[in-house]
C-alpha positions as CSV (number, residue, x, y, z in Angstrom):
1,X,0.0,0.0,0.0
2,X,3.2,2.3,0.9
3,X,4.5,1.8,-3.0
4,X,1.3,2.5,-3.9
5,X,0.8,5.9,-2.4
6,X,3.9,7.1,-3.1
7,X,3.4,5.7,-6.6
8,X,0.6,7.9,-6.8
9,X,2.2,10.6,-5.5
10,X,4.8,10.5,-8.5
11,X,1.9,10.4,-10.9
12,X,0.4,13.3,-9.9
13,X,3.4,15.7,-9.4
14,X,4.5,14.4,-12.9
15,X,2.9,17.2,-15.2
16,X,2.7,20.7,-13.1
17,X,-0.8,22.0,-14.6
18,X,-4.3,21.1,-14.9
19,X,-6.3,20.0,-12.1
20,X,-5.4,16.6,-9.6
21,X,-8.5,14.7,-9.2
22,X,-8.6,12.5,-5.8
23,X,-12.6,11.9,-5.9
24,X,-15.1,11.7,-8.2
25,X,-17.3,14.3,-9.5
26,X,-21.1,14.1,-8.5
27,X,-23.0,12.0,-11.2
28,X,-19.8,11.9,-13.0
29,X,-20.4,7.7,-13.8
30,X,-23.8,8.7,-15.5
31,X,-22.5,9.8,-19.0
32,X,-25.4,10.3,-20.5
33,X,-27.6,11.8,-17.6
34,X,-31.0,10.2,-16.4
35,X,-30.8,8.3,-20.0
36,X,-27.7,6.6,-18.8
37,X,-27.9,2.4,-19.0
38,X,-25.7,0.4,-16.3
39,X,-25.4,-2.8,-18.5
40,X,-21.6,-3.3,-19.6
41,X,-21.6,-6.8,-21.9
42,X,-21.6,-7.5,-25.3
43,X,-25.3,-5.6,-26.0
44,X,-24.2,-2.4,-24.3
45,X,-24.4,-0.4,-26.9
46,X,-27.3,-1.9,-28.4
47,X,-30.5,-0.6,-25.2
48,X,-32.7,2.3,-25.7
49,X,-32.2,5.3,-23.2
50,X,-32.8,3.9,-20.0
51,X,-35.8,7.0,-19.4
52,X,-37.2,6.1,-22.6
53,X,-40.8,5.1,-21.1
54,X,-42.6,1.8,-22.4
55,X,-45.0,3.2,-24.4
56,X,-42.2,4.2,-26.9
57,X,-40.0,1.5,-26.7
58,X,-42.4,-0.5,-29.8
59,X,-40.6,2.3,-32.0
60,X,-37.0,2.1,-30.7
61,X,-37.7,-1.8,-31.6
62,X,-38.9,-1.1,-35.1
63,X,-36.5,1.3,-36.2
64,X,-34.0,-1.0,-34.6
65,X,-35.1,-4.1,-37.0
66,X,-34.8,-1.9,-40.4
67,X,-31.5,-1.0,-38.7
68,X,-30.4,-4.6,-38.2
69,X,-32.1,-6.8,-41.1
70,X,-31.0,-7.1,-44.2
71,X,-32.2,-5.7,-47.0
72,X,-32.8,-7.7,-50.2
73,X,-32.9,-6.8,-54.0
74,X,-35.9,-5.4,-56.2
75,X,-38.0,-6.5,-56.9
76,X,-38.8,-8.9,-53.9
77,X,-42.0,-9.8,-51.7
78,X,-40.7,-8.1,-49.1
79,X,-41.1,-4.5,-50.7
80,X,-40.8,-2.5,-47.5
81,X,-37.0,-3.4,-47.8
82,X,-36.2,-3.9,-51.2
83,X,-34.1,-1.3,-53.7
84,X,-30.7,-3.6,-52.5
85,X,-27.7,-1.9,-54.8
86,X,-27.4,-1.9,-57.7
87,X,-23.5,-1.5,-56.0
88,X,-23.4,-1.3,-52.8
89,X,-21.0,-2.0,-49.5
90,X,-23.5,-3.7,-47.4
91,X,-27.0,-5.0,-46.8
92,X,-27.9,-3.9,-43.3
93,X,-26.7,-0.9,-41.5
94,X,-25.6,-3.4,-38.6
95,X,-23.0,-5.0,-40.5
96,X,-20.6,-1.8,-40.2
97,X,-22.3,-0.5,-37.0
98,X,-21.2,-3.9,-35.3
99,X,-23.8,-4.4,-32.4
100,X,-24.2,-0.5,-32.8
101,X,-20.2,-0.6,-31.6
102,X,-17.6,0.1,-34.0
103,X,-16.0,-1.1,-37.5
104,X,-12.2,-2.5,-38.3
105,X,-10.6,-2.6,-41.7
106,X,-10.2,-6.0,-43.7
107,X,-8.0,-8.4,-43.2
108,X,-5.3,-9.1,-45.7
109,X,-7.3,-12.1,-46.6
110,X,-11.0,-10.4,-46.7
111,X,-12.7,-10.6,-50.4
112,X,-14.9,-6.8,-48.5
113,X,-13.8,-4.3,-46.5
114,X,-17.5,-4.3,-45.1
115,X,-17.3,-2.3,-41.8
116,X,-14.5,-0.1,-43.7
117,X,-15.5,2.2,-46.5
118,X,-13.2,4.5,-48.9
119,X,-14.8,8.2,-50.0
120,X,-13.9,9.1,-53.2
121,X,-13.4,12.8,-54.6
122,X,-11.5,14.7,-57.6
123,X,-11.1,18.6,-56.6
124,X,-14.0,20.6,-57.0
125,X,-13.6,23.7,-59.7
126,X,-15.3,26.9,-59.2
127,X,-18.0,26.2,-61.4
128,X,-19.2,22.9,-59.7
129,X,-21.4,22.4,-57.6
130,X,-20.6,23.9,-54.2
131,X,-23.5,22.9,-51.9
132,X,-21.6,19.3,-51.8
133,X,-18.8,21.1,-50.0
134,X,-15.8,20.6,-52.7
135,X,-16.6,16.5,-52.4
136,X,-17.1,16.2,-56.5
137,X,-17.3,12.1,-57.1
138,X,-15.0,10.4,-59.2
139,X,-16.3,10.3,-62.6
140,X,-16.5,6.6,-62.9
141,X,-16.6,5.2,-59.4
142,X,-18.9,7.9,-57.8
143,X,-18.7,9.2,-54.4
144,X,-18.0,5.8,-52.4
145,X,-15.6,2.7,-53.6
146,X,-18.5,0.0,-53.1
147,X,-16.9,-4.0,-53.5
148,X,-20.3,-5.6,-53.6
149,X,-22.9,-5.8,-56.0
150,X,-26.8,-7.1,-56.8
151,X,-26.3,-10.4,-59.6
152,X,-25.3,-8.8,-63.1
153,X,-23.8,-6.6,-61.8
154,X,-20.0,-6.2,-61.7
155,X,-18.6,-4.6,-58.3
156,X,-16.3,-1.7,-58.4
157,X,-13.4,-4.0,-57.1
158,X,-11.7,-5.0,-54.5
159,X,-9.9,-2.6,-51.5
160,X,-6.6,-3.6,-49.4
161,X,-4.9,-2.0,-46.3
162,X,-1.2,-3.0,-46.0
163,X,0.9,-1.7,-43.1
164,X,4.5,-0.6,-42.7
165,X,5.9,0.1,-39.0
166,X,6.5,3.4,-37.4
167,X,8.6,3.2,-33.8
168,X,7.4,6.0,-31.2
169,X,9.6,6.1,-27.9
170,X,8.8,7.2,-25.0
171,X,11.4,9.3,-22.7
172,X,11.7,6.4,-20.8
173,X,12.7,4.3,-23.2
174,X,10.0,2.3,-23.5
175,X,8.7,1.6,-27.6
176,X,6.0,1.7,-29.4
177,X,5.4,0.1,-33.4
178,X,2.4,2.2,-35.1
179,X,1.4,0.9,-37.9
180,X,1.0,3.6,-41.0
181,X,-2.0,2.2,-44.0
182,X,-1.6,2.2,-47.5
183,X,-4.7,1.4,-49.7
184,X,-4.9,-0.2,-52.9
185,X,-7.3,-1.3,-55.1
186,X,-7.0,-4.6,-57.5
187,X,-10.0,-5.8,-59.8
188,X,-10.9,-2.2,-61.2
189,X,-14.0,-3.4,-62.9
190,X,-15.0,0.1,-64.4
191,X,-11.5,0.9,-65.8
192,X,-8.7,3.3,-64.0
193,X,-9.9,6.2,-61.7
194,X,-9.5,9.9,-62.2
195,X,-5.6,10.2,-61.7
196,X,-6.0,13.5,-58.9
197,X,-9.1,11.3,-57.0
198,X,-8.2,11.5,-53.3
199,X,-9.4,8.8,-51.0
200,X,-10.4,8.4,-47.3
201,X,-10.6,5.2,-45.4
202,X,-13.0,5.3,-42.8
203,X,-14.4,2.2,-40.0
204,X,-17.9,2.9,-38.8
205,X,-18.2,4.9,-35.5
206,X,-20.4,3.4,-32.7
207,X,-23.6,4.9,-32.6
208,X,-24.3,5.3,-29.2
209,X,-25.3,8.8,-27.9
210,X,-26.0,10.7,-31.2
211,X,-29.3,11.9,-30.3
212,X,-27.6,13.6,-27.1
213,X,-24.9,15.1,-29.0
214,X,-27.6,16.4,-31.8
215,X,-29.0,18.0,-28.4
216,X,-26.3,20.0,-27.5
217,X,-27.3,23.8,-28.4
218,X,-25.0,25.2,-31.2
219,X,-23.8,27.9,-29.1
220,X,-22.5,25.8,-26.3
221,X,-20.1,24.0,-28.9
222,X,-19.2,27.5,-31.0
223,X,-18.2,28.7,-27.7
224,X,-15.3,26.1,-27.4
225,X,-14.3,27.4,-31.8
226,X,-11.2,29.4,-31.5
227,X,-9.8,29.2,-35.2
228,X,-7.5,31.9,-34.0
229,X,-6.2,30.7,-31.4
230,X,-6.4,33.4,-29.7
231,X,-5.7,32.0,-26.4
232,X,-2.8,30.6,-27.3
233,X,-2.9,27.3,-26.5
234,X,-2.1,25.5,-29.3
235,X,-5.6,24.2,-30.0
236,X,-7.6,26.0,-32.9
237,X,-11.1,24.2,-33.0
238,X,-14.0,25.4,-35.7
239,X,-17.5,24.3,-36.7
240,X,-17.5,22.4,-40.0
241,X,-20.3,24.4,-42.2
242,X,-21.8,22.2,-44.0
243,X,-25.3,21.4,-46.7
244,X,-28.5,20.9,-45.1
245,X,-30.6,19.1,-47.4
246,X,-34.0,19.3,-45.5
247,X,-33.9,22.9,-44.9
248,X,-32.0,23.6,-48.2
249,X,-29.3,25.8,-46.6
250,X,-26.1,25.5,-44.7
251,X,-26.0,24.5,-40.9
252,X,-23.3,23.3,-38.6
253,X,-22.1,19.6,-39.1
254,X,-22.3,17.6,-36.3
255,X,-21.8,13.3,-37.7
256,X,-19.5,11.8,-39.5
257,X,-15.6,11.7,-39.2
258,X,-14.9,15.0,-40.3
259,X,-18.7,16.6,-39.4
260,X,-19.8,16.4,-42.7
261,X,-23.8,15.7,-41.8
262,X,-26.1,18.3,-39.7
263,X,-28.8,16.1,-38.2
264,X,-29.2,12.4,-38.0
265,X,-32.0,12.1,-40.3
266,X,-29.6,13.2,-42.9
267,X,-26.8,11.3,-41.9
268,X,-28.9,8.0,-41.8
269,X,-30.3,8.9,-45.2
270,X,-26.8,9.7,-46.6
271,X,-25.6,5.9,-45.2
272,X,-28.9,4.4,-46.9
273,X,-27.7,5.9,-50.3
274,X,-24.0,5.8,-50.5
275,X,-23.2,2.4,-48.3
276,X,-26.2,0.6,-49.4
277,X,-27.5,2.1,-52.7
278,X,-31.2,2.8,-51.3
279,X,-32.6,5.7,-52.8
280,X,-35.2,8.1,-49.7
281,X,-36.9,11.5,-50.5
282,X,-34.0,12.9,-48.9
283,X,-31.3,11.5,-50.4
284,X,-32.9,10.4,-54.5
285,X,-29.7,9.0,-56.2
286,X,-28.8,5.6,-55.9
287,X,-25.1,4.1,-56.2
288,X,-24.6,3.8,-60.1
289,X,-22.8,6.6,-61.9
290,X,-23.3,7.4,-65.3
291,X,-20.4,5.6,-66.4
292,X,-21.9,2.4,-65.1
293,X,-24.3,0.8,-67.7
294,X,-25.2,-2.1,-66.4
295,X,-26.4,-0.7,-63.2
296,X,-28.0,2.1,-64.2
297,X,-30.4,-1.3,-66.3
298,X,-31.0,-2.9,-63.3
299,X,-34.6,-2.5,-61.8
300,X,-35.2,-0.6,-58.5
301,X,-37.4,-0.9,-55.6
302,X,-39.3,3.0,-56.5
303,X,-38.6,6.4,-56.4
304,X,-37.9,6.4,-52.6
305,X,-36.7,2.7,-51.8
306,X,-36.6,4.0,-47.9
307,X,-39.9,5.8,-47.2
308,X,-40.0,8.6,-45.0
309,X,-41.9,6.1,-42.4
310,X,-38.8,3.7,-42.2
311,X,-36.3,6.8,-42.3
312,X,-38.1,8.2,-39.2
313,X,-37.6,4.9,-37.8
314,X,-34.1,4.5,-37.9
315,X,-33.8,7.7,-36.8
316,X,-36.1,7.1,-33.9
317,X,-33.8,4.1,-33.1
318,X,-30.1,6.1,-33.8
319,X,-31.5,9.3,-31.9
320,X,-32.1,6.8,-28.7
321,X,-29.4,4.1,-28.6
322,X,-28.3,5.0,-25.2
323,X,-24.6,5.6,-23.7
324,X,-23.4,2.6,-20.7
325,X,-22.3,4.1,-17.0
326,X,-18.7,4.6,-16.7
327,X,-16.8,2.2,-14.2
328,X,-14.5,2.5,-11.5
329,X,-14.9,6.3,-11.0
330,X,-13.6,6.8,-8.0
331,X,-11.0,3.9,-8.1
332,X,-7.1,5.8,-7.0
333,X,-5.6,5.0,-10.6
334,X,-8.5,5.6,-12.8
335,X,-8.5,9.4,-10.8
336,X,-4.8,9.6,-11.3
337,X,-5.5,9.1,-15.3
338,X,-8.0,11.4,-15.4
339,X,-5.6,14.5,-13.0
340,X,-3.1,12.9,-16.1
341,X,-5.9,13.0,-19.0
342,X,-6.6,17.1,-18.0
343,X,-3.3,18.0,-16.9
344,X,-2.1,17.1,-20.7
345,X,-4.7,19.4,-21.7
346,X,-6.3,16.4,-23.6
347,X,-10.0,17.8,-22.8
348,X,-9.3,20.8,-25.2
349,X,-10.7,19.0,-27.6
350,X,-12.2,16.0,-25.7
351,X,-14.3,18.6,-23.9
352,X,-15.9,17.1,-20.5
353,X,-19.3,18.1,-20.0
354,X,-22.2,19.8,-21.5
355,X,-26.1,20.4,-20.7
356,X,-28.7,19.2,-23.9
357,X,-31.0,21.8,-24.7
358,X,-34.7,22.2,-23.5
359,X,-35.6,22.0,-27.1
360,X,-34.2,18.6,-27.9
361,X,-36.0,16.1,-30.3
362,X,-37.4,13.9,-27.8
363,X,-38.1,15.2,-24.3
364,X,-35.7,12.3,-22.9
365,X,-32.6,13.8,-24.4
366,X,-33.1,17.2,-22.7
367,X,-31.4,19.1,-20.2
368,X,-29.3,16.1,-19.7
369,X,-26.1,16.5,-18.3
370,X,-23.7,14.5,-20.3
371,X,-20.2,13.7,-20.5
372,X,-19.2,12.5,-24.0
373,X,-15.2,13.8,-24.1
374,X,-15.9,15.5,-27.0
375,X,-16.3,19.3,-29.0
376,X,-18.2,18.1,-32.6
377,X,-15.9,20.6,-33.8
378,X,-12.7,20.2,-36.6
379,X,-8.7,20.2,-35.0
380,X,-6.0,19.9,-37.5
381,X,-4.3,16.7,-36.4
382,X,-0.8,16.9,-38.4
383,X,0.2,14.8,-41.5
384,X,0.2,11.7,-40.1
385,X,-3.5,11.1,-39.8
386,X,-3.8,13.3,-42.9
387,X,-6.5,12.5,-45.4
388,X,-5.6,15.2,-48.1
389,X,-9.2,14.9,-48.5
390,X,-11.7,18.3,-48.1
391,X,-15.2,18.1,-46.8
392,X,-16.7,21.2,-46.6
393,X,-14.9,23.7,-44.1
394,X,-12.9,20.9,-43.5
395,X,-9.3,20.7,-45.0
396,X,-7.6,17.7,-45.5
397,X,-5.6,17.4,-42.1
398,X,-8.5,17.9,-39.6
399,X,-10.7,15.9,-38.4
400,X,-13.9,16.2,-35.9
401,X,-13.0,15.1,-32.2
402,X,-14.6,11.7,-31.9
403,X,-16.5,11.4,-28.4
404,X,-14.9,8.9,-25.8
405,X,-17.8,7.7,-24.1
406,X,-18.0,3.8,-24.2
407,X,-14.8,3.2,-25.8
408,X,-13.5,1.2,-22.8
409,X,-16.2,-1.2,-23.7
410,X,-15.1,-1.4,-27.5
411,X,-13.5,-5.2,-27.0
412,X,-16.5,-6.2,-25.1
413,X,-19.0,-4.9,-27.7
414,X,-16.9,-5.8,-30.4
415,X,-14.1,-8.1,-29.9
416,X,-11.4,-5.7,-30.9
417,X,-9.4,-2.2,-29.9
418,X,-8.8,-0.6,-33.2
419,X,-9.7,3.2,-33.5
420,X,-9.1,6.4,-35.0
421,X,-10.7,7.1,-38.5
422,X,-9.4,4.3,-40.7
423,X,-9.0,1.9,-37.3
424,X,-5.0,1.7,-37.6
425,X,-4.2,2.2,-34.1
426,X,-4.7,-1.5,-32.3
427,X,-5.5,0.0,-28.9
428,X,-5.5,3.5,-27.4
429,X,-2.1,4.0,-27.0
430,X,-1.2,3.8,-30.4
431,X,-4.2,6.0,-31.2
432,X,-2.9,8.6,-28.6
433,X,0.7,8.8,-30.3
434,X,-1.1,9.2,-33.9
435,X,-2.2,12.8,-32.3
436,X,-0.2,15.6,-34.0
437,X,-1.0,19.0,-35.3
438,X,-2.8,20.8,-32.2
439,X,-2.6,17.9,-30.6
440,X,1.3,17.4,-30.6
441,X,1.6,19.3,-27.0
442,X,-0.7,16.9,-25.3
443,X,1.0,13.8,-27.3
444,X,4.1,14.8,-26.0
445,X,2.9,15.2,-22.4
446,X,1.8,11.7,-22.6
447,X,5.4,10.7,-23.9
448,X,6.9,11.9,-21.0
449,X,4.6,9.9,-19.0
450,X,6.6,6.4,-17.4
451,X,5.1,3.0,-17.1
452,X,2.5,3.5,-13.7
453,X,1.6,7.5,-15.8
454,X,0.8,5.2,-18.9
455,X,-1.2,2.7,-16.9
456,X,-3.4,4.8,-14.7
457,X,-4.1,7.2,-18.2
458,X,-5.4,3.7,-19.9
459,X,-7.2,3.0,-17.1
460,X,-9.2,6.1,-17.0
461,X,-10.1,6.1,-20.5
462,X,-11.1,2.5,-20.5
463,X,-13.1,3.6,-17.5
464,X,-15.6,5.7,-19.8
């Protein structure tokens, strides 16, 4: 117990700023507020909001099926789900979404990349079409690299990640091998791509907690923006602006790996279209580009393949998948990770705590006190995570901080710790040491840190 206090002691004198944590904070394991759910297995990501009453549970559970079974090609019996492809990625939104948890990328040996998808874009001109932010498809292969396909159809091809080996040391020695992607892309079945296309590989994101964060009022996340810096700390947040279809105007992007979608209900009908070729009112072009012949031939299942009924459903069931308590809040090392976690400035970004608005779409998600470690908003993260690839306000070295909560449950949910945007680091130490750009200070805070500093910061964040 001695060696452990003074242990402690060491962690905490480590890094001379920030705040030192020896208790937890009041309500600090509900991360989600009164809609916070206390099971931690496999299906923790996968309950509704645990003050979602009874009465409206029946539509969490159908939105939940059209989120979870497959959908099949037109035209078919089953005409509530049918419109499959032509090309496509995959045939139910829970086959990236695993268990509502989070994608990986293929396997060396895997015919799809499934859970994985690749954006495609050539550089937008002044002439095109801006209200798609700058994201002008490739000519042939469209907007999205898709490796599956309906019968009589050919797919696009076939995607692969190979790795080489970065070494990170810490001061104490102690080393690290990241591994840095490199996509390619065999089987080309629609002839060579645009030579200036850009790509971005991207694994699903868990989908816990969206409604809360669609919630949080605007102004309380503009008020963390400072592009300017102007407090001179290194970190230089800003709201991606981005096209509104519904409202036909621009708003402030909230979804999506670099905040590229403004409400759910869009981002869901975006994911219909682009990952499984299903055509909605809000979203009414399918996967085939004009290049591609054969697909544009193939039959369909209607003008709007996802009704507005089963759009509102999903987005009933996406808006109110709900976030898992945190563990071991007030356990000595897990307190000593989080003194670590602020005291490396880490929650300039992965901002703490906010209040959801009165006004949010479903009276459970308001005023809720949540803690999702997160700001919605756009940080340039350096070359190495670089992209290259604009999305709106979004150049092609930022990225939107991704929200924390649950991620100590990833390997319980889904059987494996790879994160970041393309799901190369293997755990989150590796994703840690990918942080550059405004994050480089924090990074190399953490790289200062010795064995029992790297421990208890683990330990906190697989603690939310």
């Amino acid at each position: 117990m001695r060696y452990f206090l003074l242990s402690l002691a060491a962690l905490l004198a480590a890094c001379d700023q920030g705040p030192t944590f020896t208790e937890a904070e009041p309500g600090e394991q509900l991360s989600a507020g009164k809609a916070t759910v206390t099971k931690t297995d496999q299906n923790a990501f996968s309950l509704p909001l645990a003050n979602l009453p009874p009465s409206r549970r029946l539509d969490f559970s159908v939105g939940n099926s059209f989120f979870r079974n497959p959908w099949v090609i037109a035209p078919a019996s089953t005409d509530a789900r049918d419109g499959l492809g032509p090309l496509f990625n995959t045939n139910a939104c829970q086959n990236c979404h695993i268990k509502d948890g989070r994608g990986h990328p293929p396997g060396p040996d895997a015919k799809q990349a499934v859970s994985m998808l690749v954006r495609l874009s050539v550089p937008a001109k002044a002439e095109d079409d801006l209200t798609q932010g700058g994201l002008m498809p490739e000519p042939t292969y469209g907007g999205q690299f898709q490796d599956a396909a309906i019968p009589g159809v050919e797919p696009e091809g076939r995607v692969r990640v190979d790795y080489r080996t970065r070494i990170v040391t810490f001061k104490d020695g102690y080393q690290v091998a990241l591994r840095v992607p490199r996509l390619s892309f065999s089987n080309l079945a629609y002839g060579d791509m645009h030579p200036a296309t850009l790509f971005s590989a991207r694994i699903a994101p868990p989908v816990i907690g969206l409604g809360l964060l669609e919630a949080i009022p605007e102004a309380d996340l503009l008020a963390h923006a400072d592009p300017e810096d102007a407090d001179g700390d290194g970190i230089s947040g800003r709201a991606n602006r981005v096209w509104d279809r519904r409202n036909d105007t621009t708003a402030m992007g909230r979804f999506g790996w670099k905040a590229g979608q403004p409400s759910l209900r869009q981002q869901n009908a975006e994911a219909f279209a682009n990952d499984m070729g299903l055509t909605s009112h809000l979203v009414p072009t399918d996967s085939c580009s004009p290049a591609q012949h054969d697909c544009l031939a193939m039959p369909n299942g209607g003008d709007a393949e996802v009704s507005d009924s089963i759009l509102d459903n999903v987005t009933f069931y996406t808006r109110n998948l709900a976030v898992p308590a945190r563990r071991n809040v007030d356990d000595k090392q897990v307190l000593a990770g989080k003194s670590l976690f602020f005291q490396a400035n880490c929650q300039g970004c992965h901002v703490a705590v906010f209040t959801t608005g009165a006004e949010a779409a479903e009276p459970e998600l308001a005023n809720q006190t949540i803690r999702p470690y997160t700001d919605l908003l756009l940080h340039d993260m350096g070359p190495g995570l670089a992209d290259g690839r604009p999305e709106f306000l979004a150049n092609g070295q930022e990225w939107r901080t991704p929200p924390l909560w649950g991620i100590g449950l990833t390997e319980a949910v889904n059987g494996h710790t790879q994160f970041l945007h393309d799901g190369r680091a293997r755990n989150l130490m590796e994703a840690i040491l990918w942080h550059e750009g405004e994050a480089a200070q924090s990074r190399d805070a953490v790289l200062a840190f010795d064995a029992s500093q790297r421990a208890a910061l683990l330990a906190f964040l697989n603690s939310l």
